[in-house]
DRENZA-822200 format. One record per residue (C-alpha): residue number from 1; residue in one letter; x, y, z. Coordinates in nm, 3 decimals. Layout:
N
<fipa->NUM&titi->A&xx->X&yy->Y&zz->Z>
...
This chain:
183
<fipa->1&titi->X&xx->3.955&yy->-18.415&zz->-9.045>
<fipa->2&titi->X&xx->3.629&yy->-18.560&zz->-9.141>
<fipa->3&titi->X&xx->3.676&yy->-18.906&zz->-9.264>
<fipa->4&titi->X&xx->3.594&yy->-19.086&zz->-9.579>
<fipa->5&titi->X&xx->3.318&yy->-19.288&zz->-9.508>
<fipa->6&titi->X&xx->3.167&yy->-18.998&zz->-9.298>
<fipa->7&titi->X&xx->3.201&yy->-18.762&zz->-9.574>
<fipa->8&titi->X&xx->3.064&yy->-19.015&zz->-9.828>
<fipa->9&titi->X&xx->2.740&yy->-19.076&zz->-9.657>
<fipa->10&titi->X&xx->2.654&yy->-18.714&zz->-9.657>
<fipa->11&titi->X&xx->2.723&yy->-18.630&zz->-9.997>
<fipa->12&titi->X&xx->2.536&yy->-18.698&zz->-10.262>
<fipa->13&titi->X&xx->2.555&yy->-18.706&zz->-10.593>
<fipa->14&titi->X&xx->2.296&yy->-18.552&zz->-10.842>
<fipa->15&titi->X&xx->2.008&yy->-18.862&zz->-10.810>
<fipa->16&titi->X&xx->2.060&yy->-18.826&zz->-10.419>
<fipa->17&titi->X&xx->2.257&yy->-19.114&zz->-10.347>
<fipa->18&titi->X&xx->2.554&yy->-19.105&zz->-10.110>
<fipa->19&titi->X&xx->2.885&yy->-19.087&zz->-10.321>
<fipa->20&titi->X&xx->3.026&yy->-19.343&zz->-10.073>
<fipa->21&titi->X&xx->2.794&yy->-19.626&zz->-10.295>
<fipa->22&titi->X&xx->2.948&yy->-19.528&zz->-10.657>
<fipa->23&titi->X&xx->3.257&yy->-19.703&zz->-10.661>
<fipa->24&titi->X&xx->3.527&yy->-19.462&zz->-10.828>
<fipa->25&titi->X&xx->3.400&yy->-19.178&zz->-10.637>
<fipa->26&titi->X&xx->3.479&yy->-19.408&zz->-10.330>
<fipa->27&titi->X&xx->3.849&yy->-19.502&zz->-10.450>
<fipa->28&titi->X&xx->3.880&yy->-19.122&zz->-10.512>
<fipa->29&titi->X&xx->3.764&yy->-18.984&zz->-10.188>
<fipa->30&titi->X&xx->3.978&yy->-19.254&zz->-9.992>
<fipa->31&titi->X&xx->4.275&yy->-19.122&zz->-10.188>
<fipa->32&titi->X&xx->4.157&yy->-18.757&zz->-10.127>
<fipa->33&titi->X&xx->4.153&yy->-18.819&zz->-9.751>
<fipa->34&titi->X&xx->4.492&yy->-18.997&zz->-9.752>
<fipa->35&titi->X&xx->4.666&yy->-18.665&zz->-9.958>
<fipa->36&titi->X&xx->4.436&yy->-18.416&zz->-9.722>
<fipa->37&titi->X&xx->4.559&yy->-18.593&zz->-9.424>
<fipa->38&titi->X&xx->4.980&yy->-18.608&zz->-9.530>
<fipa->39&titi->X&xx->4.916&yy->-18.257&zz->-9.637>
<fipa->40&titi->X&xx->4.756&yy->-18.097&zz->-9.297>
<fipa->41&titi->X&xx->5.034&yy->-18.352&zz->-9.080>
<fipa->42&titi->X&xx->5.335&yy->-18.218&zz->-9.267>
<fipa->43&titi->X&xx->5.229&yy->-17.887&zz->-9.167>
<fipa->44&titi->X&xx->5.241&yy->-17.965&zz->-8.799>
<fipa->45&titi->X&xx->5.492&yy->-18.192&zz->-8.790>
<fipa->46&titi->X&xx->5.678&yy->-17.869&zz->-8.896>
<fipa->47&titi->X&xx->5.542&yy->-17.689&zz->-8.541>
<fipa->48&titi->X&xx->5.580&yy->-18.023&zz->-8.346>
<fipa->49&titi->X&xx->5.793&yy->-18.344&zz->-8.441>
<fipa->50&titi->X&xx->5.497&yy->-18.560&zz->-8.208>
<fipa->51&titi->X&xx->5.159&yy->-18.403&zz->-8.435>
<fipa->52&titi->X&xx->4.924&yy->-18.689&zz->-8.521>
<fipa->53&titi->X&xx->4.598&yy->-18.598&zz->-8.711>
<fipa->54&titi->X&xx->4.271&yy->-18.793&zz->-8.625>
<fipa->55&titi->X&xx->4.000&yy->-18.878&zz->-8.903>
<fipa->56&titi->X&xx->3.657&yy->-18.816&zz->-8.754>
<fipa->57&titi->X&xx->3.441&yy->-19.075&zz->-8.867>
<fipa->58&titi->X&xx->3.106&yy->-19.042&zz->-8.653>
<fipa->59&titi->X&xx->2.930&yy->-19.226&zz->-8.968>
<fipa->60&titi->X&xx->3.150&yy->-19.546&zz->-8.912>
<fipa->61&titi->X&xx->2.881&yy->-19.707&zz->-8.701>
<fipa->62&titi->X&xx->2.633&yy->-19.713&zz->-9.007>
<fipa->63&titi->X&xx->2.850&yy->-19.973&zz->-9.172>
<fipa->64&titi->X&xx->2.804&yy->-20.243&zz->-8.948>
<fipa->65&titi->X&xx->2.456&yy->-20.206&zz->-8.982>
<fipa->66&titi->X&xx->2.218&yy->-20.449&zz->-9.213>
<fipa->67&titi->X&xx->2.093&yy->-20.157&zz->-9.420>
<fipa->68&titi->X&xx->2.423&yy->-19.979&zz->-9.475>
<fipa->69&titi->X&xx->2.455&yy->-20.186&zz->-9.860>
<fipa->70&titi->X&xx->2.874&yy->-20.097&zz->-9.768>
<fipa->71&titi->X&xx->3.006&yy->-20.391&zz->-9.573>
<fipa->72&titi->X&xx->3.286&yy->-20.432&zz->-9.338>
<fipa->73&titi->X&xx->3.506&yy->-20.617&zz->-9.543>
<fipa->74&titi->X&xx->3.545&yy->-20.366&zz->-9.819>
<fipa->75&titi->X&xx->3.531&yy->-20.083&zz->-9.560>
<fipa->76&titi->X&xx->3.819&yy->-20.278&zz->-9.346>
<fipa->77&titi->X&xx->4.029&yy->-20.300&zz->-9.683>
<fipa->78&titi->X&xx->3.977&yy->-19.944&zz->-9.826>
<fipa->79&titi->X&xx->4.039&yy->-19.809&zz->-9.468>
<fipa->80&titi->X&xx->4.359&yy->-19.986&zz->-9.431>
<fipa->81&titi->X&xx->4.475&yy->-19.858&zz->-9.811>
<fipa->82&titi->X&xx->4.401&yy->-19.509&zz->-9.671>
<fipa->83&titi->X&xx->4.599&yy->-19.581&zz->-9.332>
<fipa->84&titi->X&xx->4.895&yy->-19.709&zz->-9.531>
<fipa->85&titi->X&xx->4.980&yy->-19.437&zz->-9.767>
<fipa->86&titi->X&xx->4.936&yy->-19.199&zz->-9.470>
<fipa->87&titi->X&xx->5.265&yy->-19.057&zz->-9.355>
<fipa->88&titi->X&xx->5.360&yy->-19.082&zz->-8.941>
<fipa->89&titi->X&xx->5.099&yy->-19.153&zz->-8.676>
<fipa->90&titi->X&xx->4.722&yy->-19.157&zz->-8.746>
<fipa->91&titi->X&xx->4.424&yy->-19.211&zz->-8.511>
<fipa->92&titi->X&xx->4.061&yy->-19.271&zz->-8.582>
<fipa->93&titi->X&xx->3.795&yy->-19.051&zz->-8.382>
<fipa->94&titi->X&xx->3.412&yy->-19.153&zz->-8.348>
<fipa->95&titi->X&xx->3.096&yy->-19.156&zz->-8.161>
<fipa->96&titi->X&xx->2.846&yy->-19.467&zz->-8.102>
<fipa->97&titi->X&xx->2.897&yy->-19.830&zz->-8.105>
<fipa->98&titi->X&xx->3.056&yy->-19.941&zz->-8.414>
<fipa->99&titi->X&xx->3.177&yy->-20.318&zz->-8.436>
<fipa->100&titi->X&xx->3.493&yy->-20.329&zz->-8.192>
<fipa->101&titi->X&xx->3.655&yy->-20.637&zz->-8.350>
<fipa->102&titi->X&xx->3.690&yy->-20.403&zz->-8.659>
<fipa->103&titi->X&xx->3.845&yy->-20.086&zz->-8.500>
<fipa->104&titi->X&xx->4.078&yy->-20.279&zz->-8.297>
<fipa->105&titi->X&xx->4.208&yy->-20.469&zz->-8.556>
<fipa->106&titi->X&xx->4.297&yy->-20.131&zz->-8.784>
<fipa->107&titi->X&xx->4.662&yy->-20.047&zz->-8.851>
<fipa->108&titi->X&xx->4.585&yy->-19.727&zz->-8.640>
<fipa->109&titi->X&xx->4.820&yy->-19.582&zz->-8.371>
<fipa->110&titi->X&xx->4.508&yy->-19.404&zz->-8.153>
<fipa->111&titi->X&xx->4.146&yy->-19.510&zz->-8.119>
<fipa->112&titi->X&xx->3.939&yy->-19.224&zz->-7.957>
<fipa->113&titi->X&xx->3.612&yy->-19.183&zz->-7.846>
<fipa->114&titi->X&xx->3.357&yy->-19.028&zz->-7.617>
<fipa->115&titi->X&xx->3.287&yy->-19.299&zz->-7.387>
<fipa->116&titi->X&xx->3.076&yy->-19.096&zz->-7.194>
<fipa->117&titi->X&xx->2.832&yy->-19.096&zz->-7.444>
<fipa->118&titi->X&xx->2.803&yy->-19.486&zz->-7.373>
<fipa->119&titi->X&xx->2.732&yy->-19.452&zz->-7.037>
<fipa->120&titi->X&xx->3.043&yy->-19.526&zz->-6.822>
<fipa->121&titi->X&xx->2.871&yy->-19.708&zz->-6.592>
<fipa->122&titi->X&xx->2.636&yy->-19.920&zz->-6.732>
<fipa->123&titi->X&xx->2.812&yy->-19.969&zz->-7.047>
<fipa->124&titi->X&xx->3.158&yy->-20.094&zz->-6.922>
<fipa->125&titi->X&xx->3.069&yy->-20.468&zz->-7.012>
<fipa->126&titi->X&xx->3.107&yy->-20.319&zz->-7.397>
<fipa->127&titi->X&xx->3.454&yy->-20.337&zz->-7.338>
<fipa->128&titi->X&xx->3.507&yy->-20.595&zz->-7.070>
<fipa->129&titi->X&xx->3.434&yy->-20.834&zz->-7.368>
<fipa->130&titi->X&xx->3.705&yy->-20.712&zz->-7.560>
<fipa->131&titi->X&xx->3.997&yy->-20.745&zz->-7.303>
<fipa->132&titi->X&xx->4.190&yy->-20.973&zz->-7.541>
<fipa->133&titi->X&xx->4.208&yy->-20.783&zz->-7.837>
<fipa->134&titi->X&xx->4.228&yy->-20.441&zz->-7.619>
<fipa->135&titi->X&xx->4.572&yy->-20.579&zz->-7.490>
<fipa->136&titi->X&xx->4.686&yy->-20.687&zz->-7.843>
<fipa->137&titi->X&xx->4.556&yy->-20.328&zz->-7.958>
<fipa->138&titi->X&xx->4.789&yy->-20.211&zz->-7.690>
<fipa->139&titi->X&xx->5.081&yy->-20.399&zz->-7.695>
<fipa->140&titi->X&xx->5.138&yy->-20.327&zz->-8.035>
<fipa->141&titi->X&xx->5.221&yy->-19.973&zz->-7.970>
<fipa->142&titi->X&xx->4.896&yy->-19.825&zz->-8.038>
<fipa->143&titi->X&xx->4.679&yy->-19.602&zz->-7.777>
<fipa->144&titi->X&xx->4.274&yy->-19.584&zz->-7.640>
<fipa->145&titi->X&xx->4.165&yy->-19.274&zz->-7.587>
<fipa->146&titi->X&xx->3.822&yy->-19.222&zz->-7.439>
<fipa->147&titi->X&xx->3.674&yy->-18.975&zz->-7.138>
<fipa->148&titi->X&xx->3.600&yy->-19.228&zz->-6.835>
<fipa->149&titi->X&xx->3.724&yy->-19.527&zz->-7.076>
<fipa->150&titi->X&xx->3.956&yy->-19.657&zz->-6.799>
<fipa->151&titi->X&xx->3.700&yy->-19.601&zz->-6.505>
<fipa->152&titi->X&xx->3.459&yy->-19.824&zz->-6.691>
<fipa->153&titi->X&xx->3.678&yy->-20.129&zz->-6.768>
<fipa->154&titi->X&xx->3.825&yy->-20.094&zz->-6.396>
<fipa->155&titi->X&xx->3.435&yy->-20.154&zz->-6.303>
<fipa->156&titi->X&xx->3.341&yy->-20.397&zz->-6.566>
<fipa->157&titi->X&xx->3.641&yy->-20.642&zz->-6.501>
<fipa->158&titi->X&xx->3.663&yy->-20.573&zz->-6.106>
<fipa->159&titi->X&xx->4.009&yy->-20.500&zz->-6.141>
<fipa->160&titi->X&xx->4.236&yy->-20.205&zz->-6.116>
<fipa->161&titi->X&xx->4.391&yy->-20.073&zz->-6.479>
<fipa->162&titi->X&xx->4.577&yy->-19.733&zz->-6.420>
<fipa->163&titi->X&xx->4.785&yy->-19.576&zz->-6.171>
<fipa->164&titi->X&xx->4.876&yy->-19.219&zz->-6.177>
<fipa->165&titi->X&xx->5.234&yy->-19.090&zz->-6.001>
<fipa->166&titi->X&xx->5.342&yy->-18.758&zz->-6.045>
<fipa->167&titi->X&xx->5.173&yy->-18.657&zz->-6.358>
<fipa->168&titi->X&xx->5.203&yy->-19.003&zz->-6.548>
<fipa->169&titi->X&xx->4.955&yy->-19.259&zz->-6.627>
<fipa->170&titi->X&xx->4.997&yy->-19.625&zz->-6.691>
<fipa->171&titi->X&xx->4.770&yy->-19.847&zz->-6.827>
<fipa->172&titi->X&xx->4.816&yy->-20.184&zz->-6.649>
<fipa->173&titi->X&xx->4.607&yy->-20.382&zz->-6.893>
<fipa->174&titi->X&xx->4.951&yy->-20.350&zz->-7.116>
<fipa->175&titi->X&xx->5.228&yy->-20.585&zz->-7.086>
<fipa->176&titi->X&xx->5.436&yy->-20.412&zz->-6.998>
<fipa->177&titi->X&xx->5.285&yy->-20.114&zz->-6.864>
<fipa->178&titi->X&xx->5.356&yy->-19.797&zz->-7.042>
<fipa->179&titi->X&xx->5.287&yy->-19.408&zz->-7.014>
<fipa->180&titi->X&xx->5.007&yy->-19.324&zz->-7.198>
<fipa->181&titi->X&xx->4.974&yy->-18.965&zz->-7.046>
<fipa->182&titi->X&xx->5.179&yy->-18.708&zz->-6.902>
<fipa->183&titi->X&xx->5.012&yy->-18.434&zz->-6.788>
């Protein structure tokens, strides 16, 4: 589902401005996602007691930048308002390089992204910096999910982070390890 802040940006209203800028349009659409969100996950929980629903939100990135005029404050607090009246487990899916510090620290079960899109090889040092708060991201339950995400902190902290047996992979960087994947 295409998230709030996403959807905001690329809406306008009639004097073309985003309708993520007019403050109870905002408080509305965060709402709106929240319902749209419970609504689409109790239909699959019905097919599947494990369903989880993702909020695509490829326009996060914007926010963190000087020119957005919607800081990460009020984004961090209207996210989490969202996050908390959605029912069961949530995850947040985006492209770029948004501030890290921010999407770690969201009550959100899964963080996903293309990681291949930063370059898994010269870009591992992205996340290398973040080893702290990537362990408290994962020891609280919740789960990274990014192609070649592993292969690139393996390379940018010179260390090994997952082993695979028989199908299952654990992320070593957790304490203690855990299955993040059977396949």
């Amino acid at each position: 589902m295409e998230g709030p802040i996403s959807f905001g940006l690329v809406v306008h209203d009639k004097n073309d401005q985003p309708i993520l800028y007019i403050d109870e349009v905002r408080q509305i659409l965060f709402d709106f996602a929240a319902r749209k969100v419970n609504s689409q996950l109790d239909q699959l929980l019905g097919k599947n007691p494990n369903a989880f629903i993702f909020i695509d939100e490829p326009g996060m990135q914007f926010i963190f930048s000087a020119l957005s005029g919607y800081g990460d404050i009020q984004a961090k607090d209207e996210i989490n308002s969202m996050l908390a009246n959605i029912r069961g487990k949530q995850g947040i899916h985006l492209c770029g390089n948004p501030g890290w510090d921010f999407l770690l620290d969201l009550d959100i079960d899964i963080l996903s992204f293309p990681f291949l899109s930063f370059n898994a090889y010269d870009r591992g040092d992205v996340f290398a910096g973040y080893e702290d708060r990537i362990k408290r991201f994962l020891n609280k339950g919740a789960l990274l999910h990014g192609e070649s995400f592993l292969w690139s902190m393996r390379i940018a902290i010179k260390k090994p982070l997952i082993r695979c047996i028989g199908g299952s992979c654990v992320f070593w960087i957790t304490f203690p390890p855990r299955v993040l994947a059977e396949t």
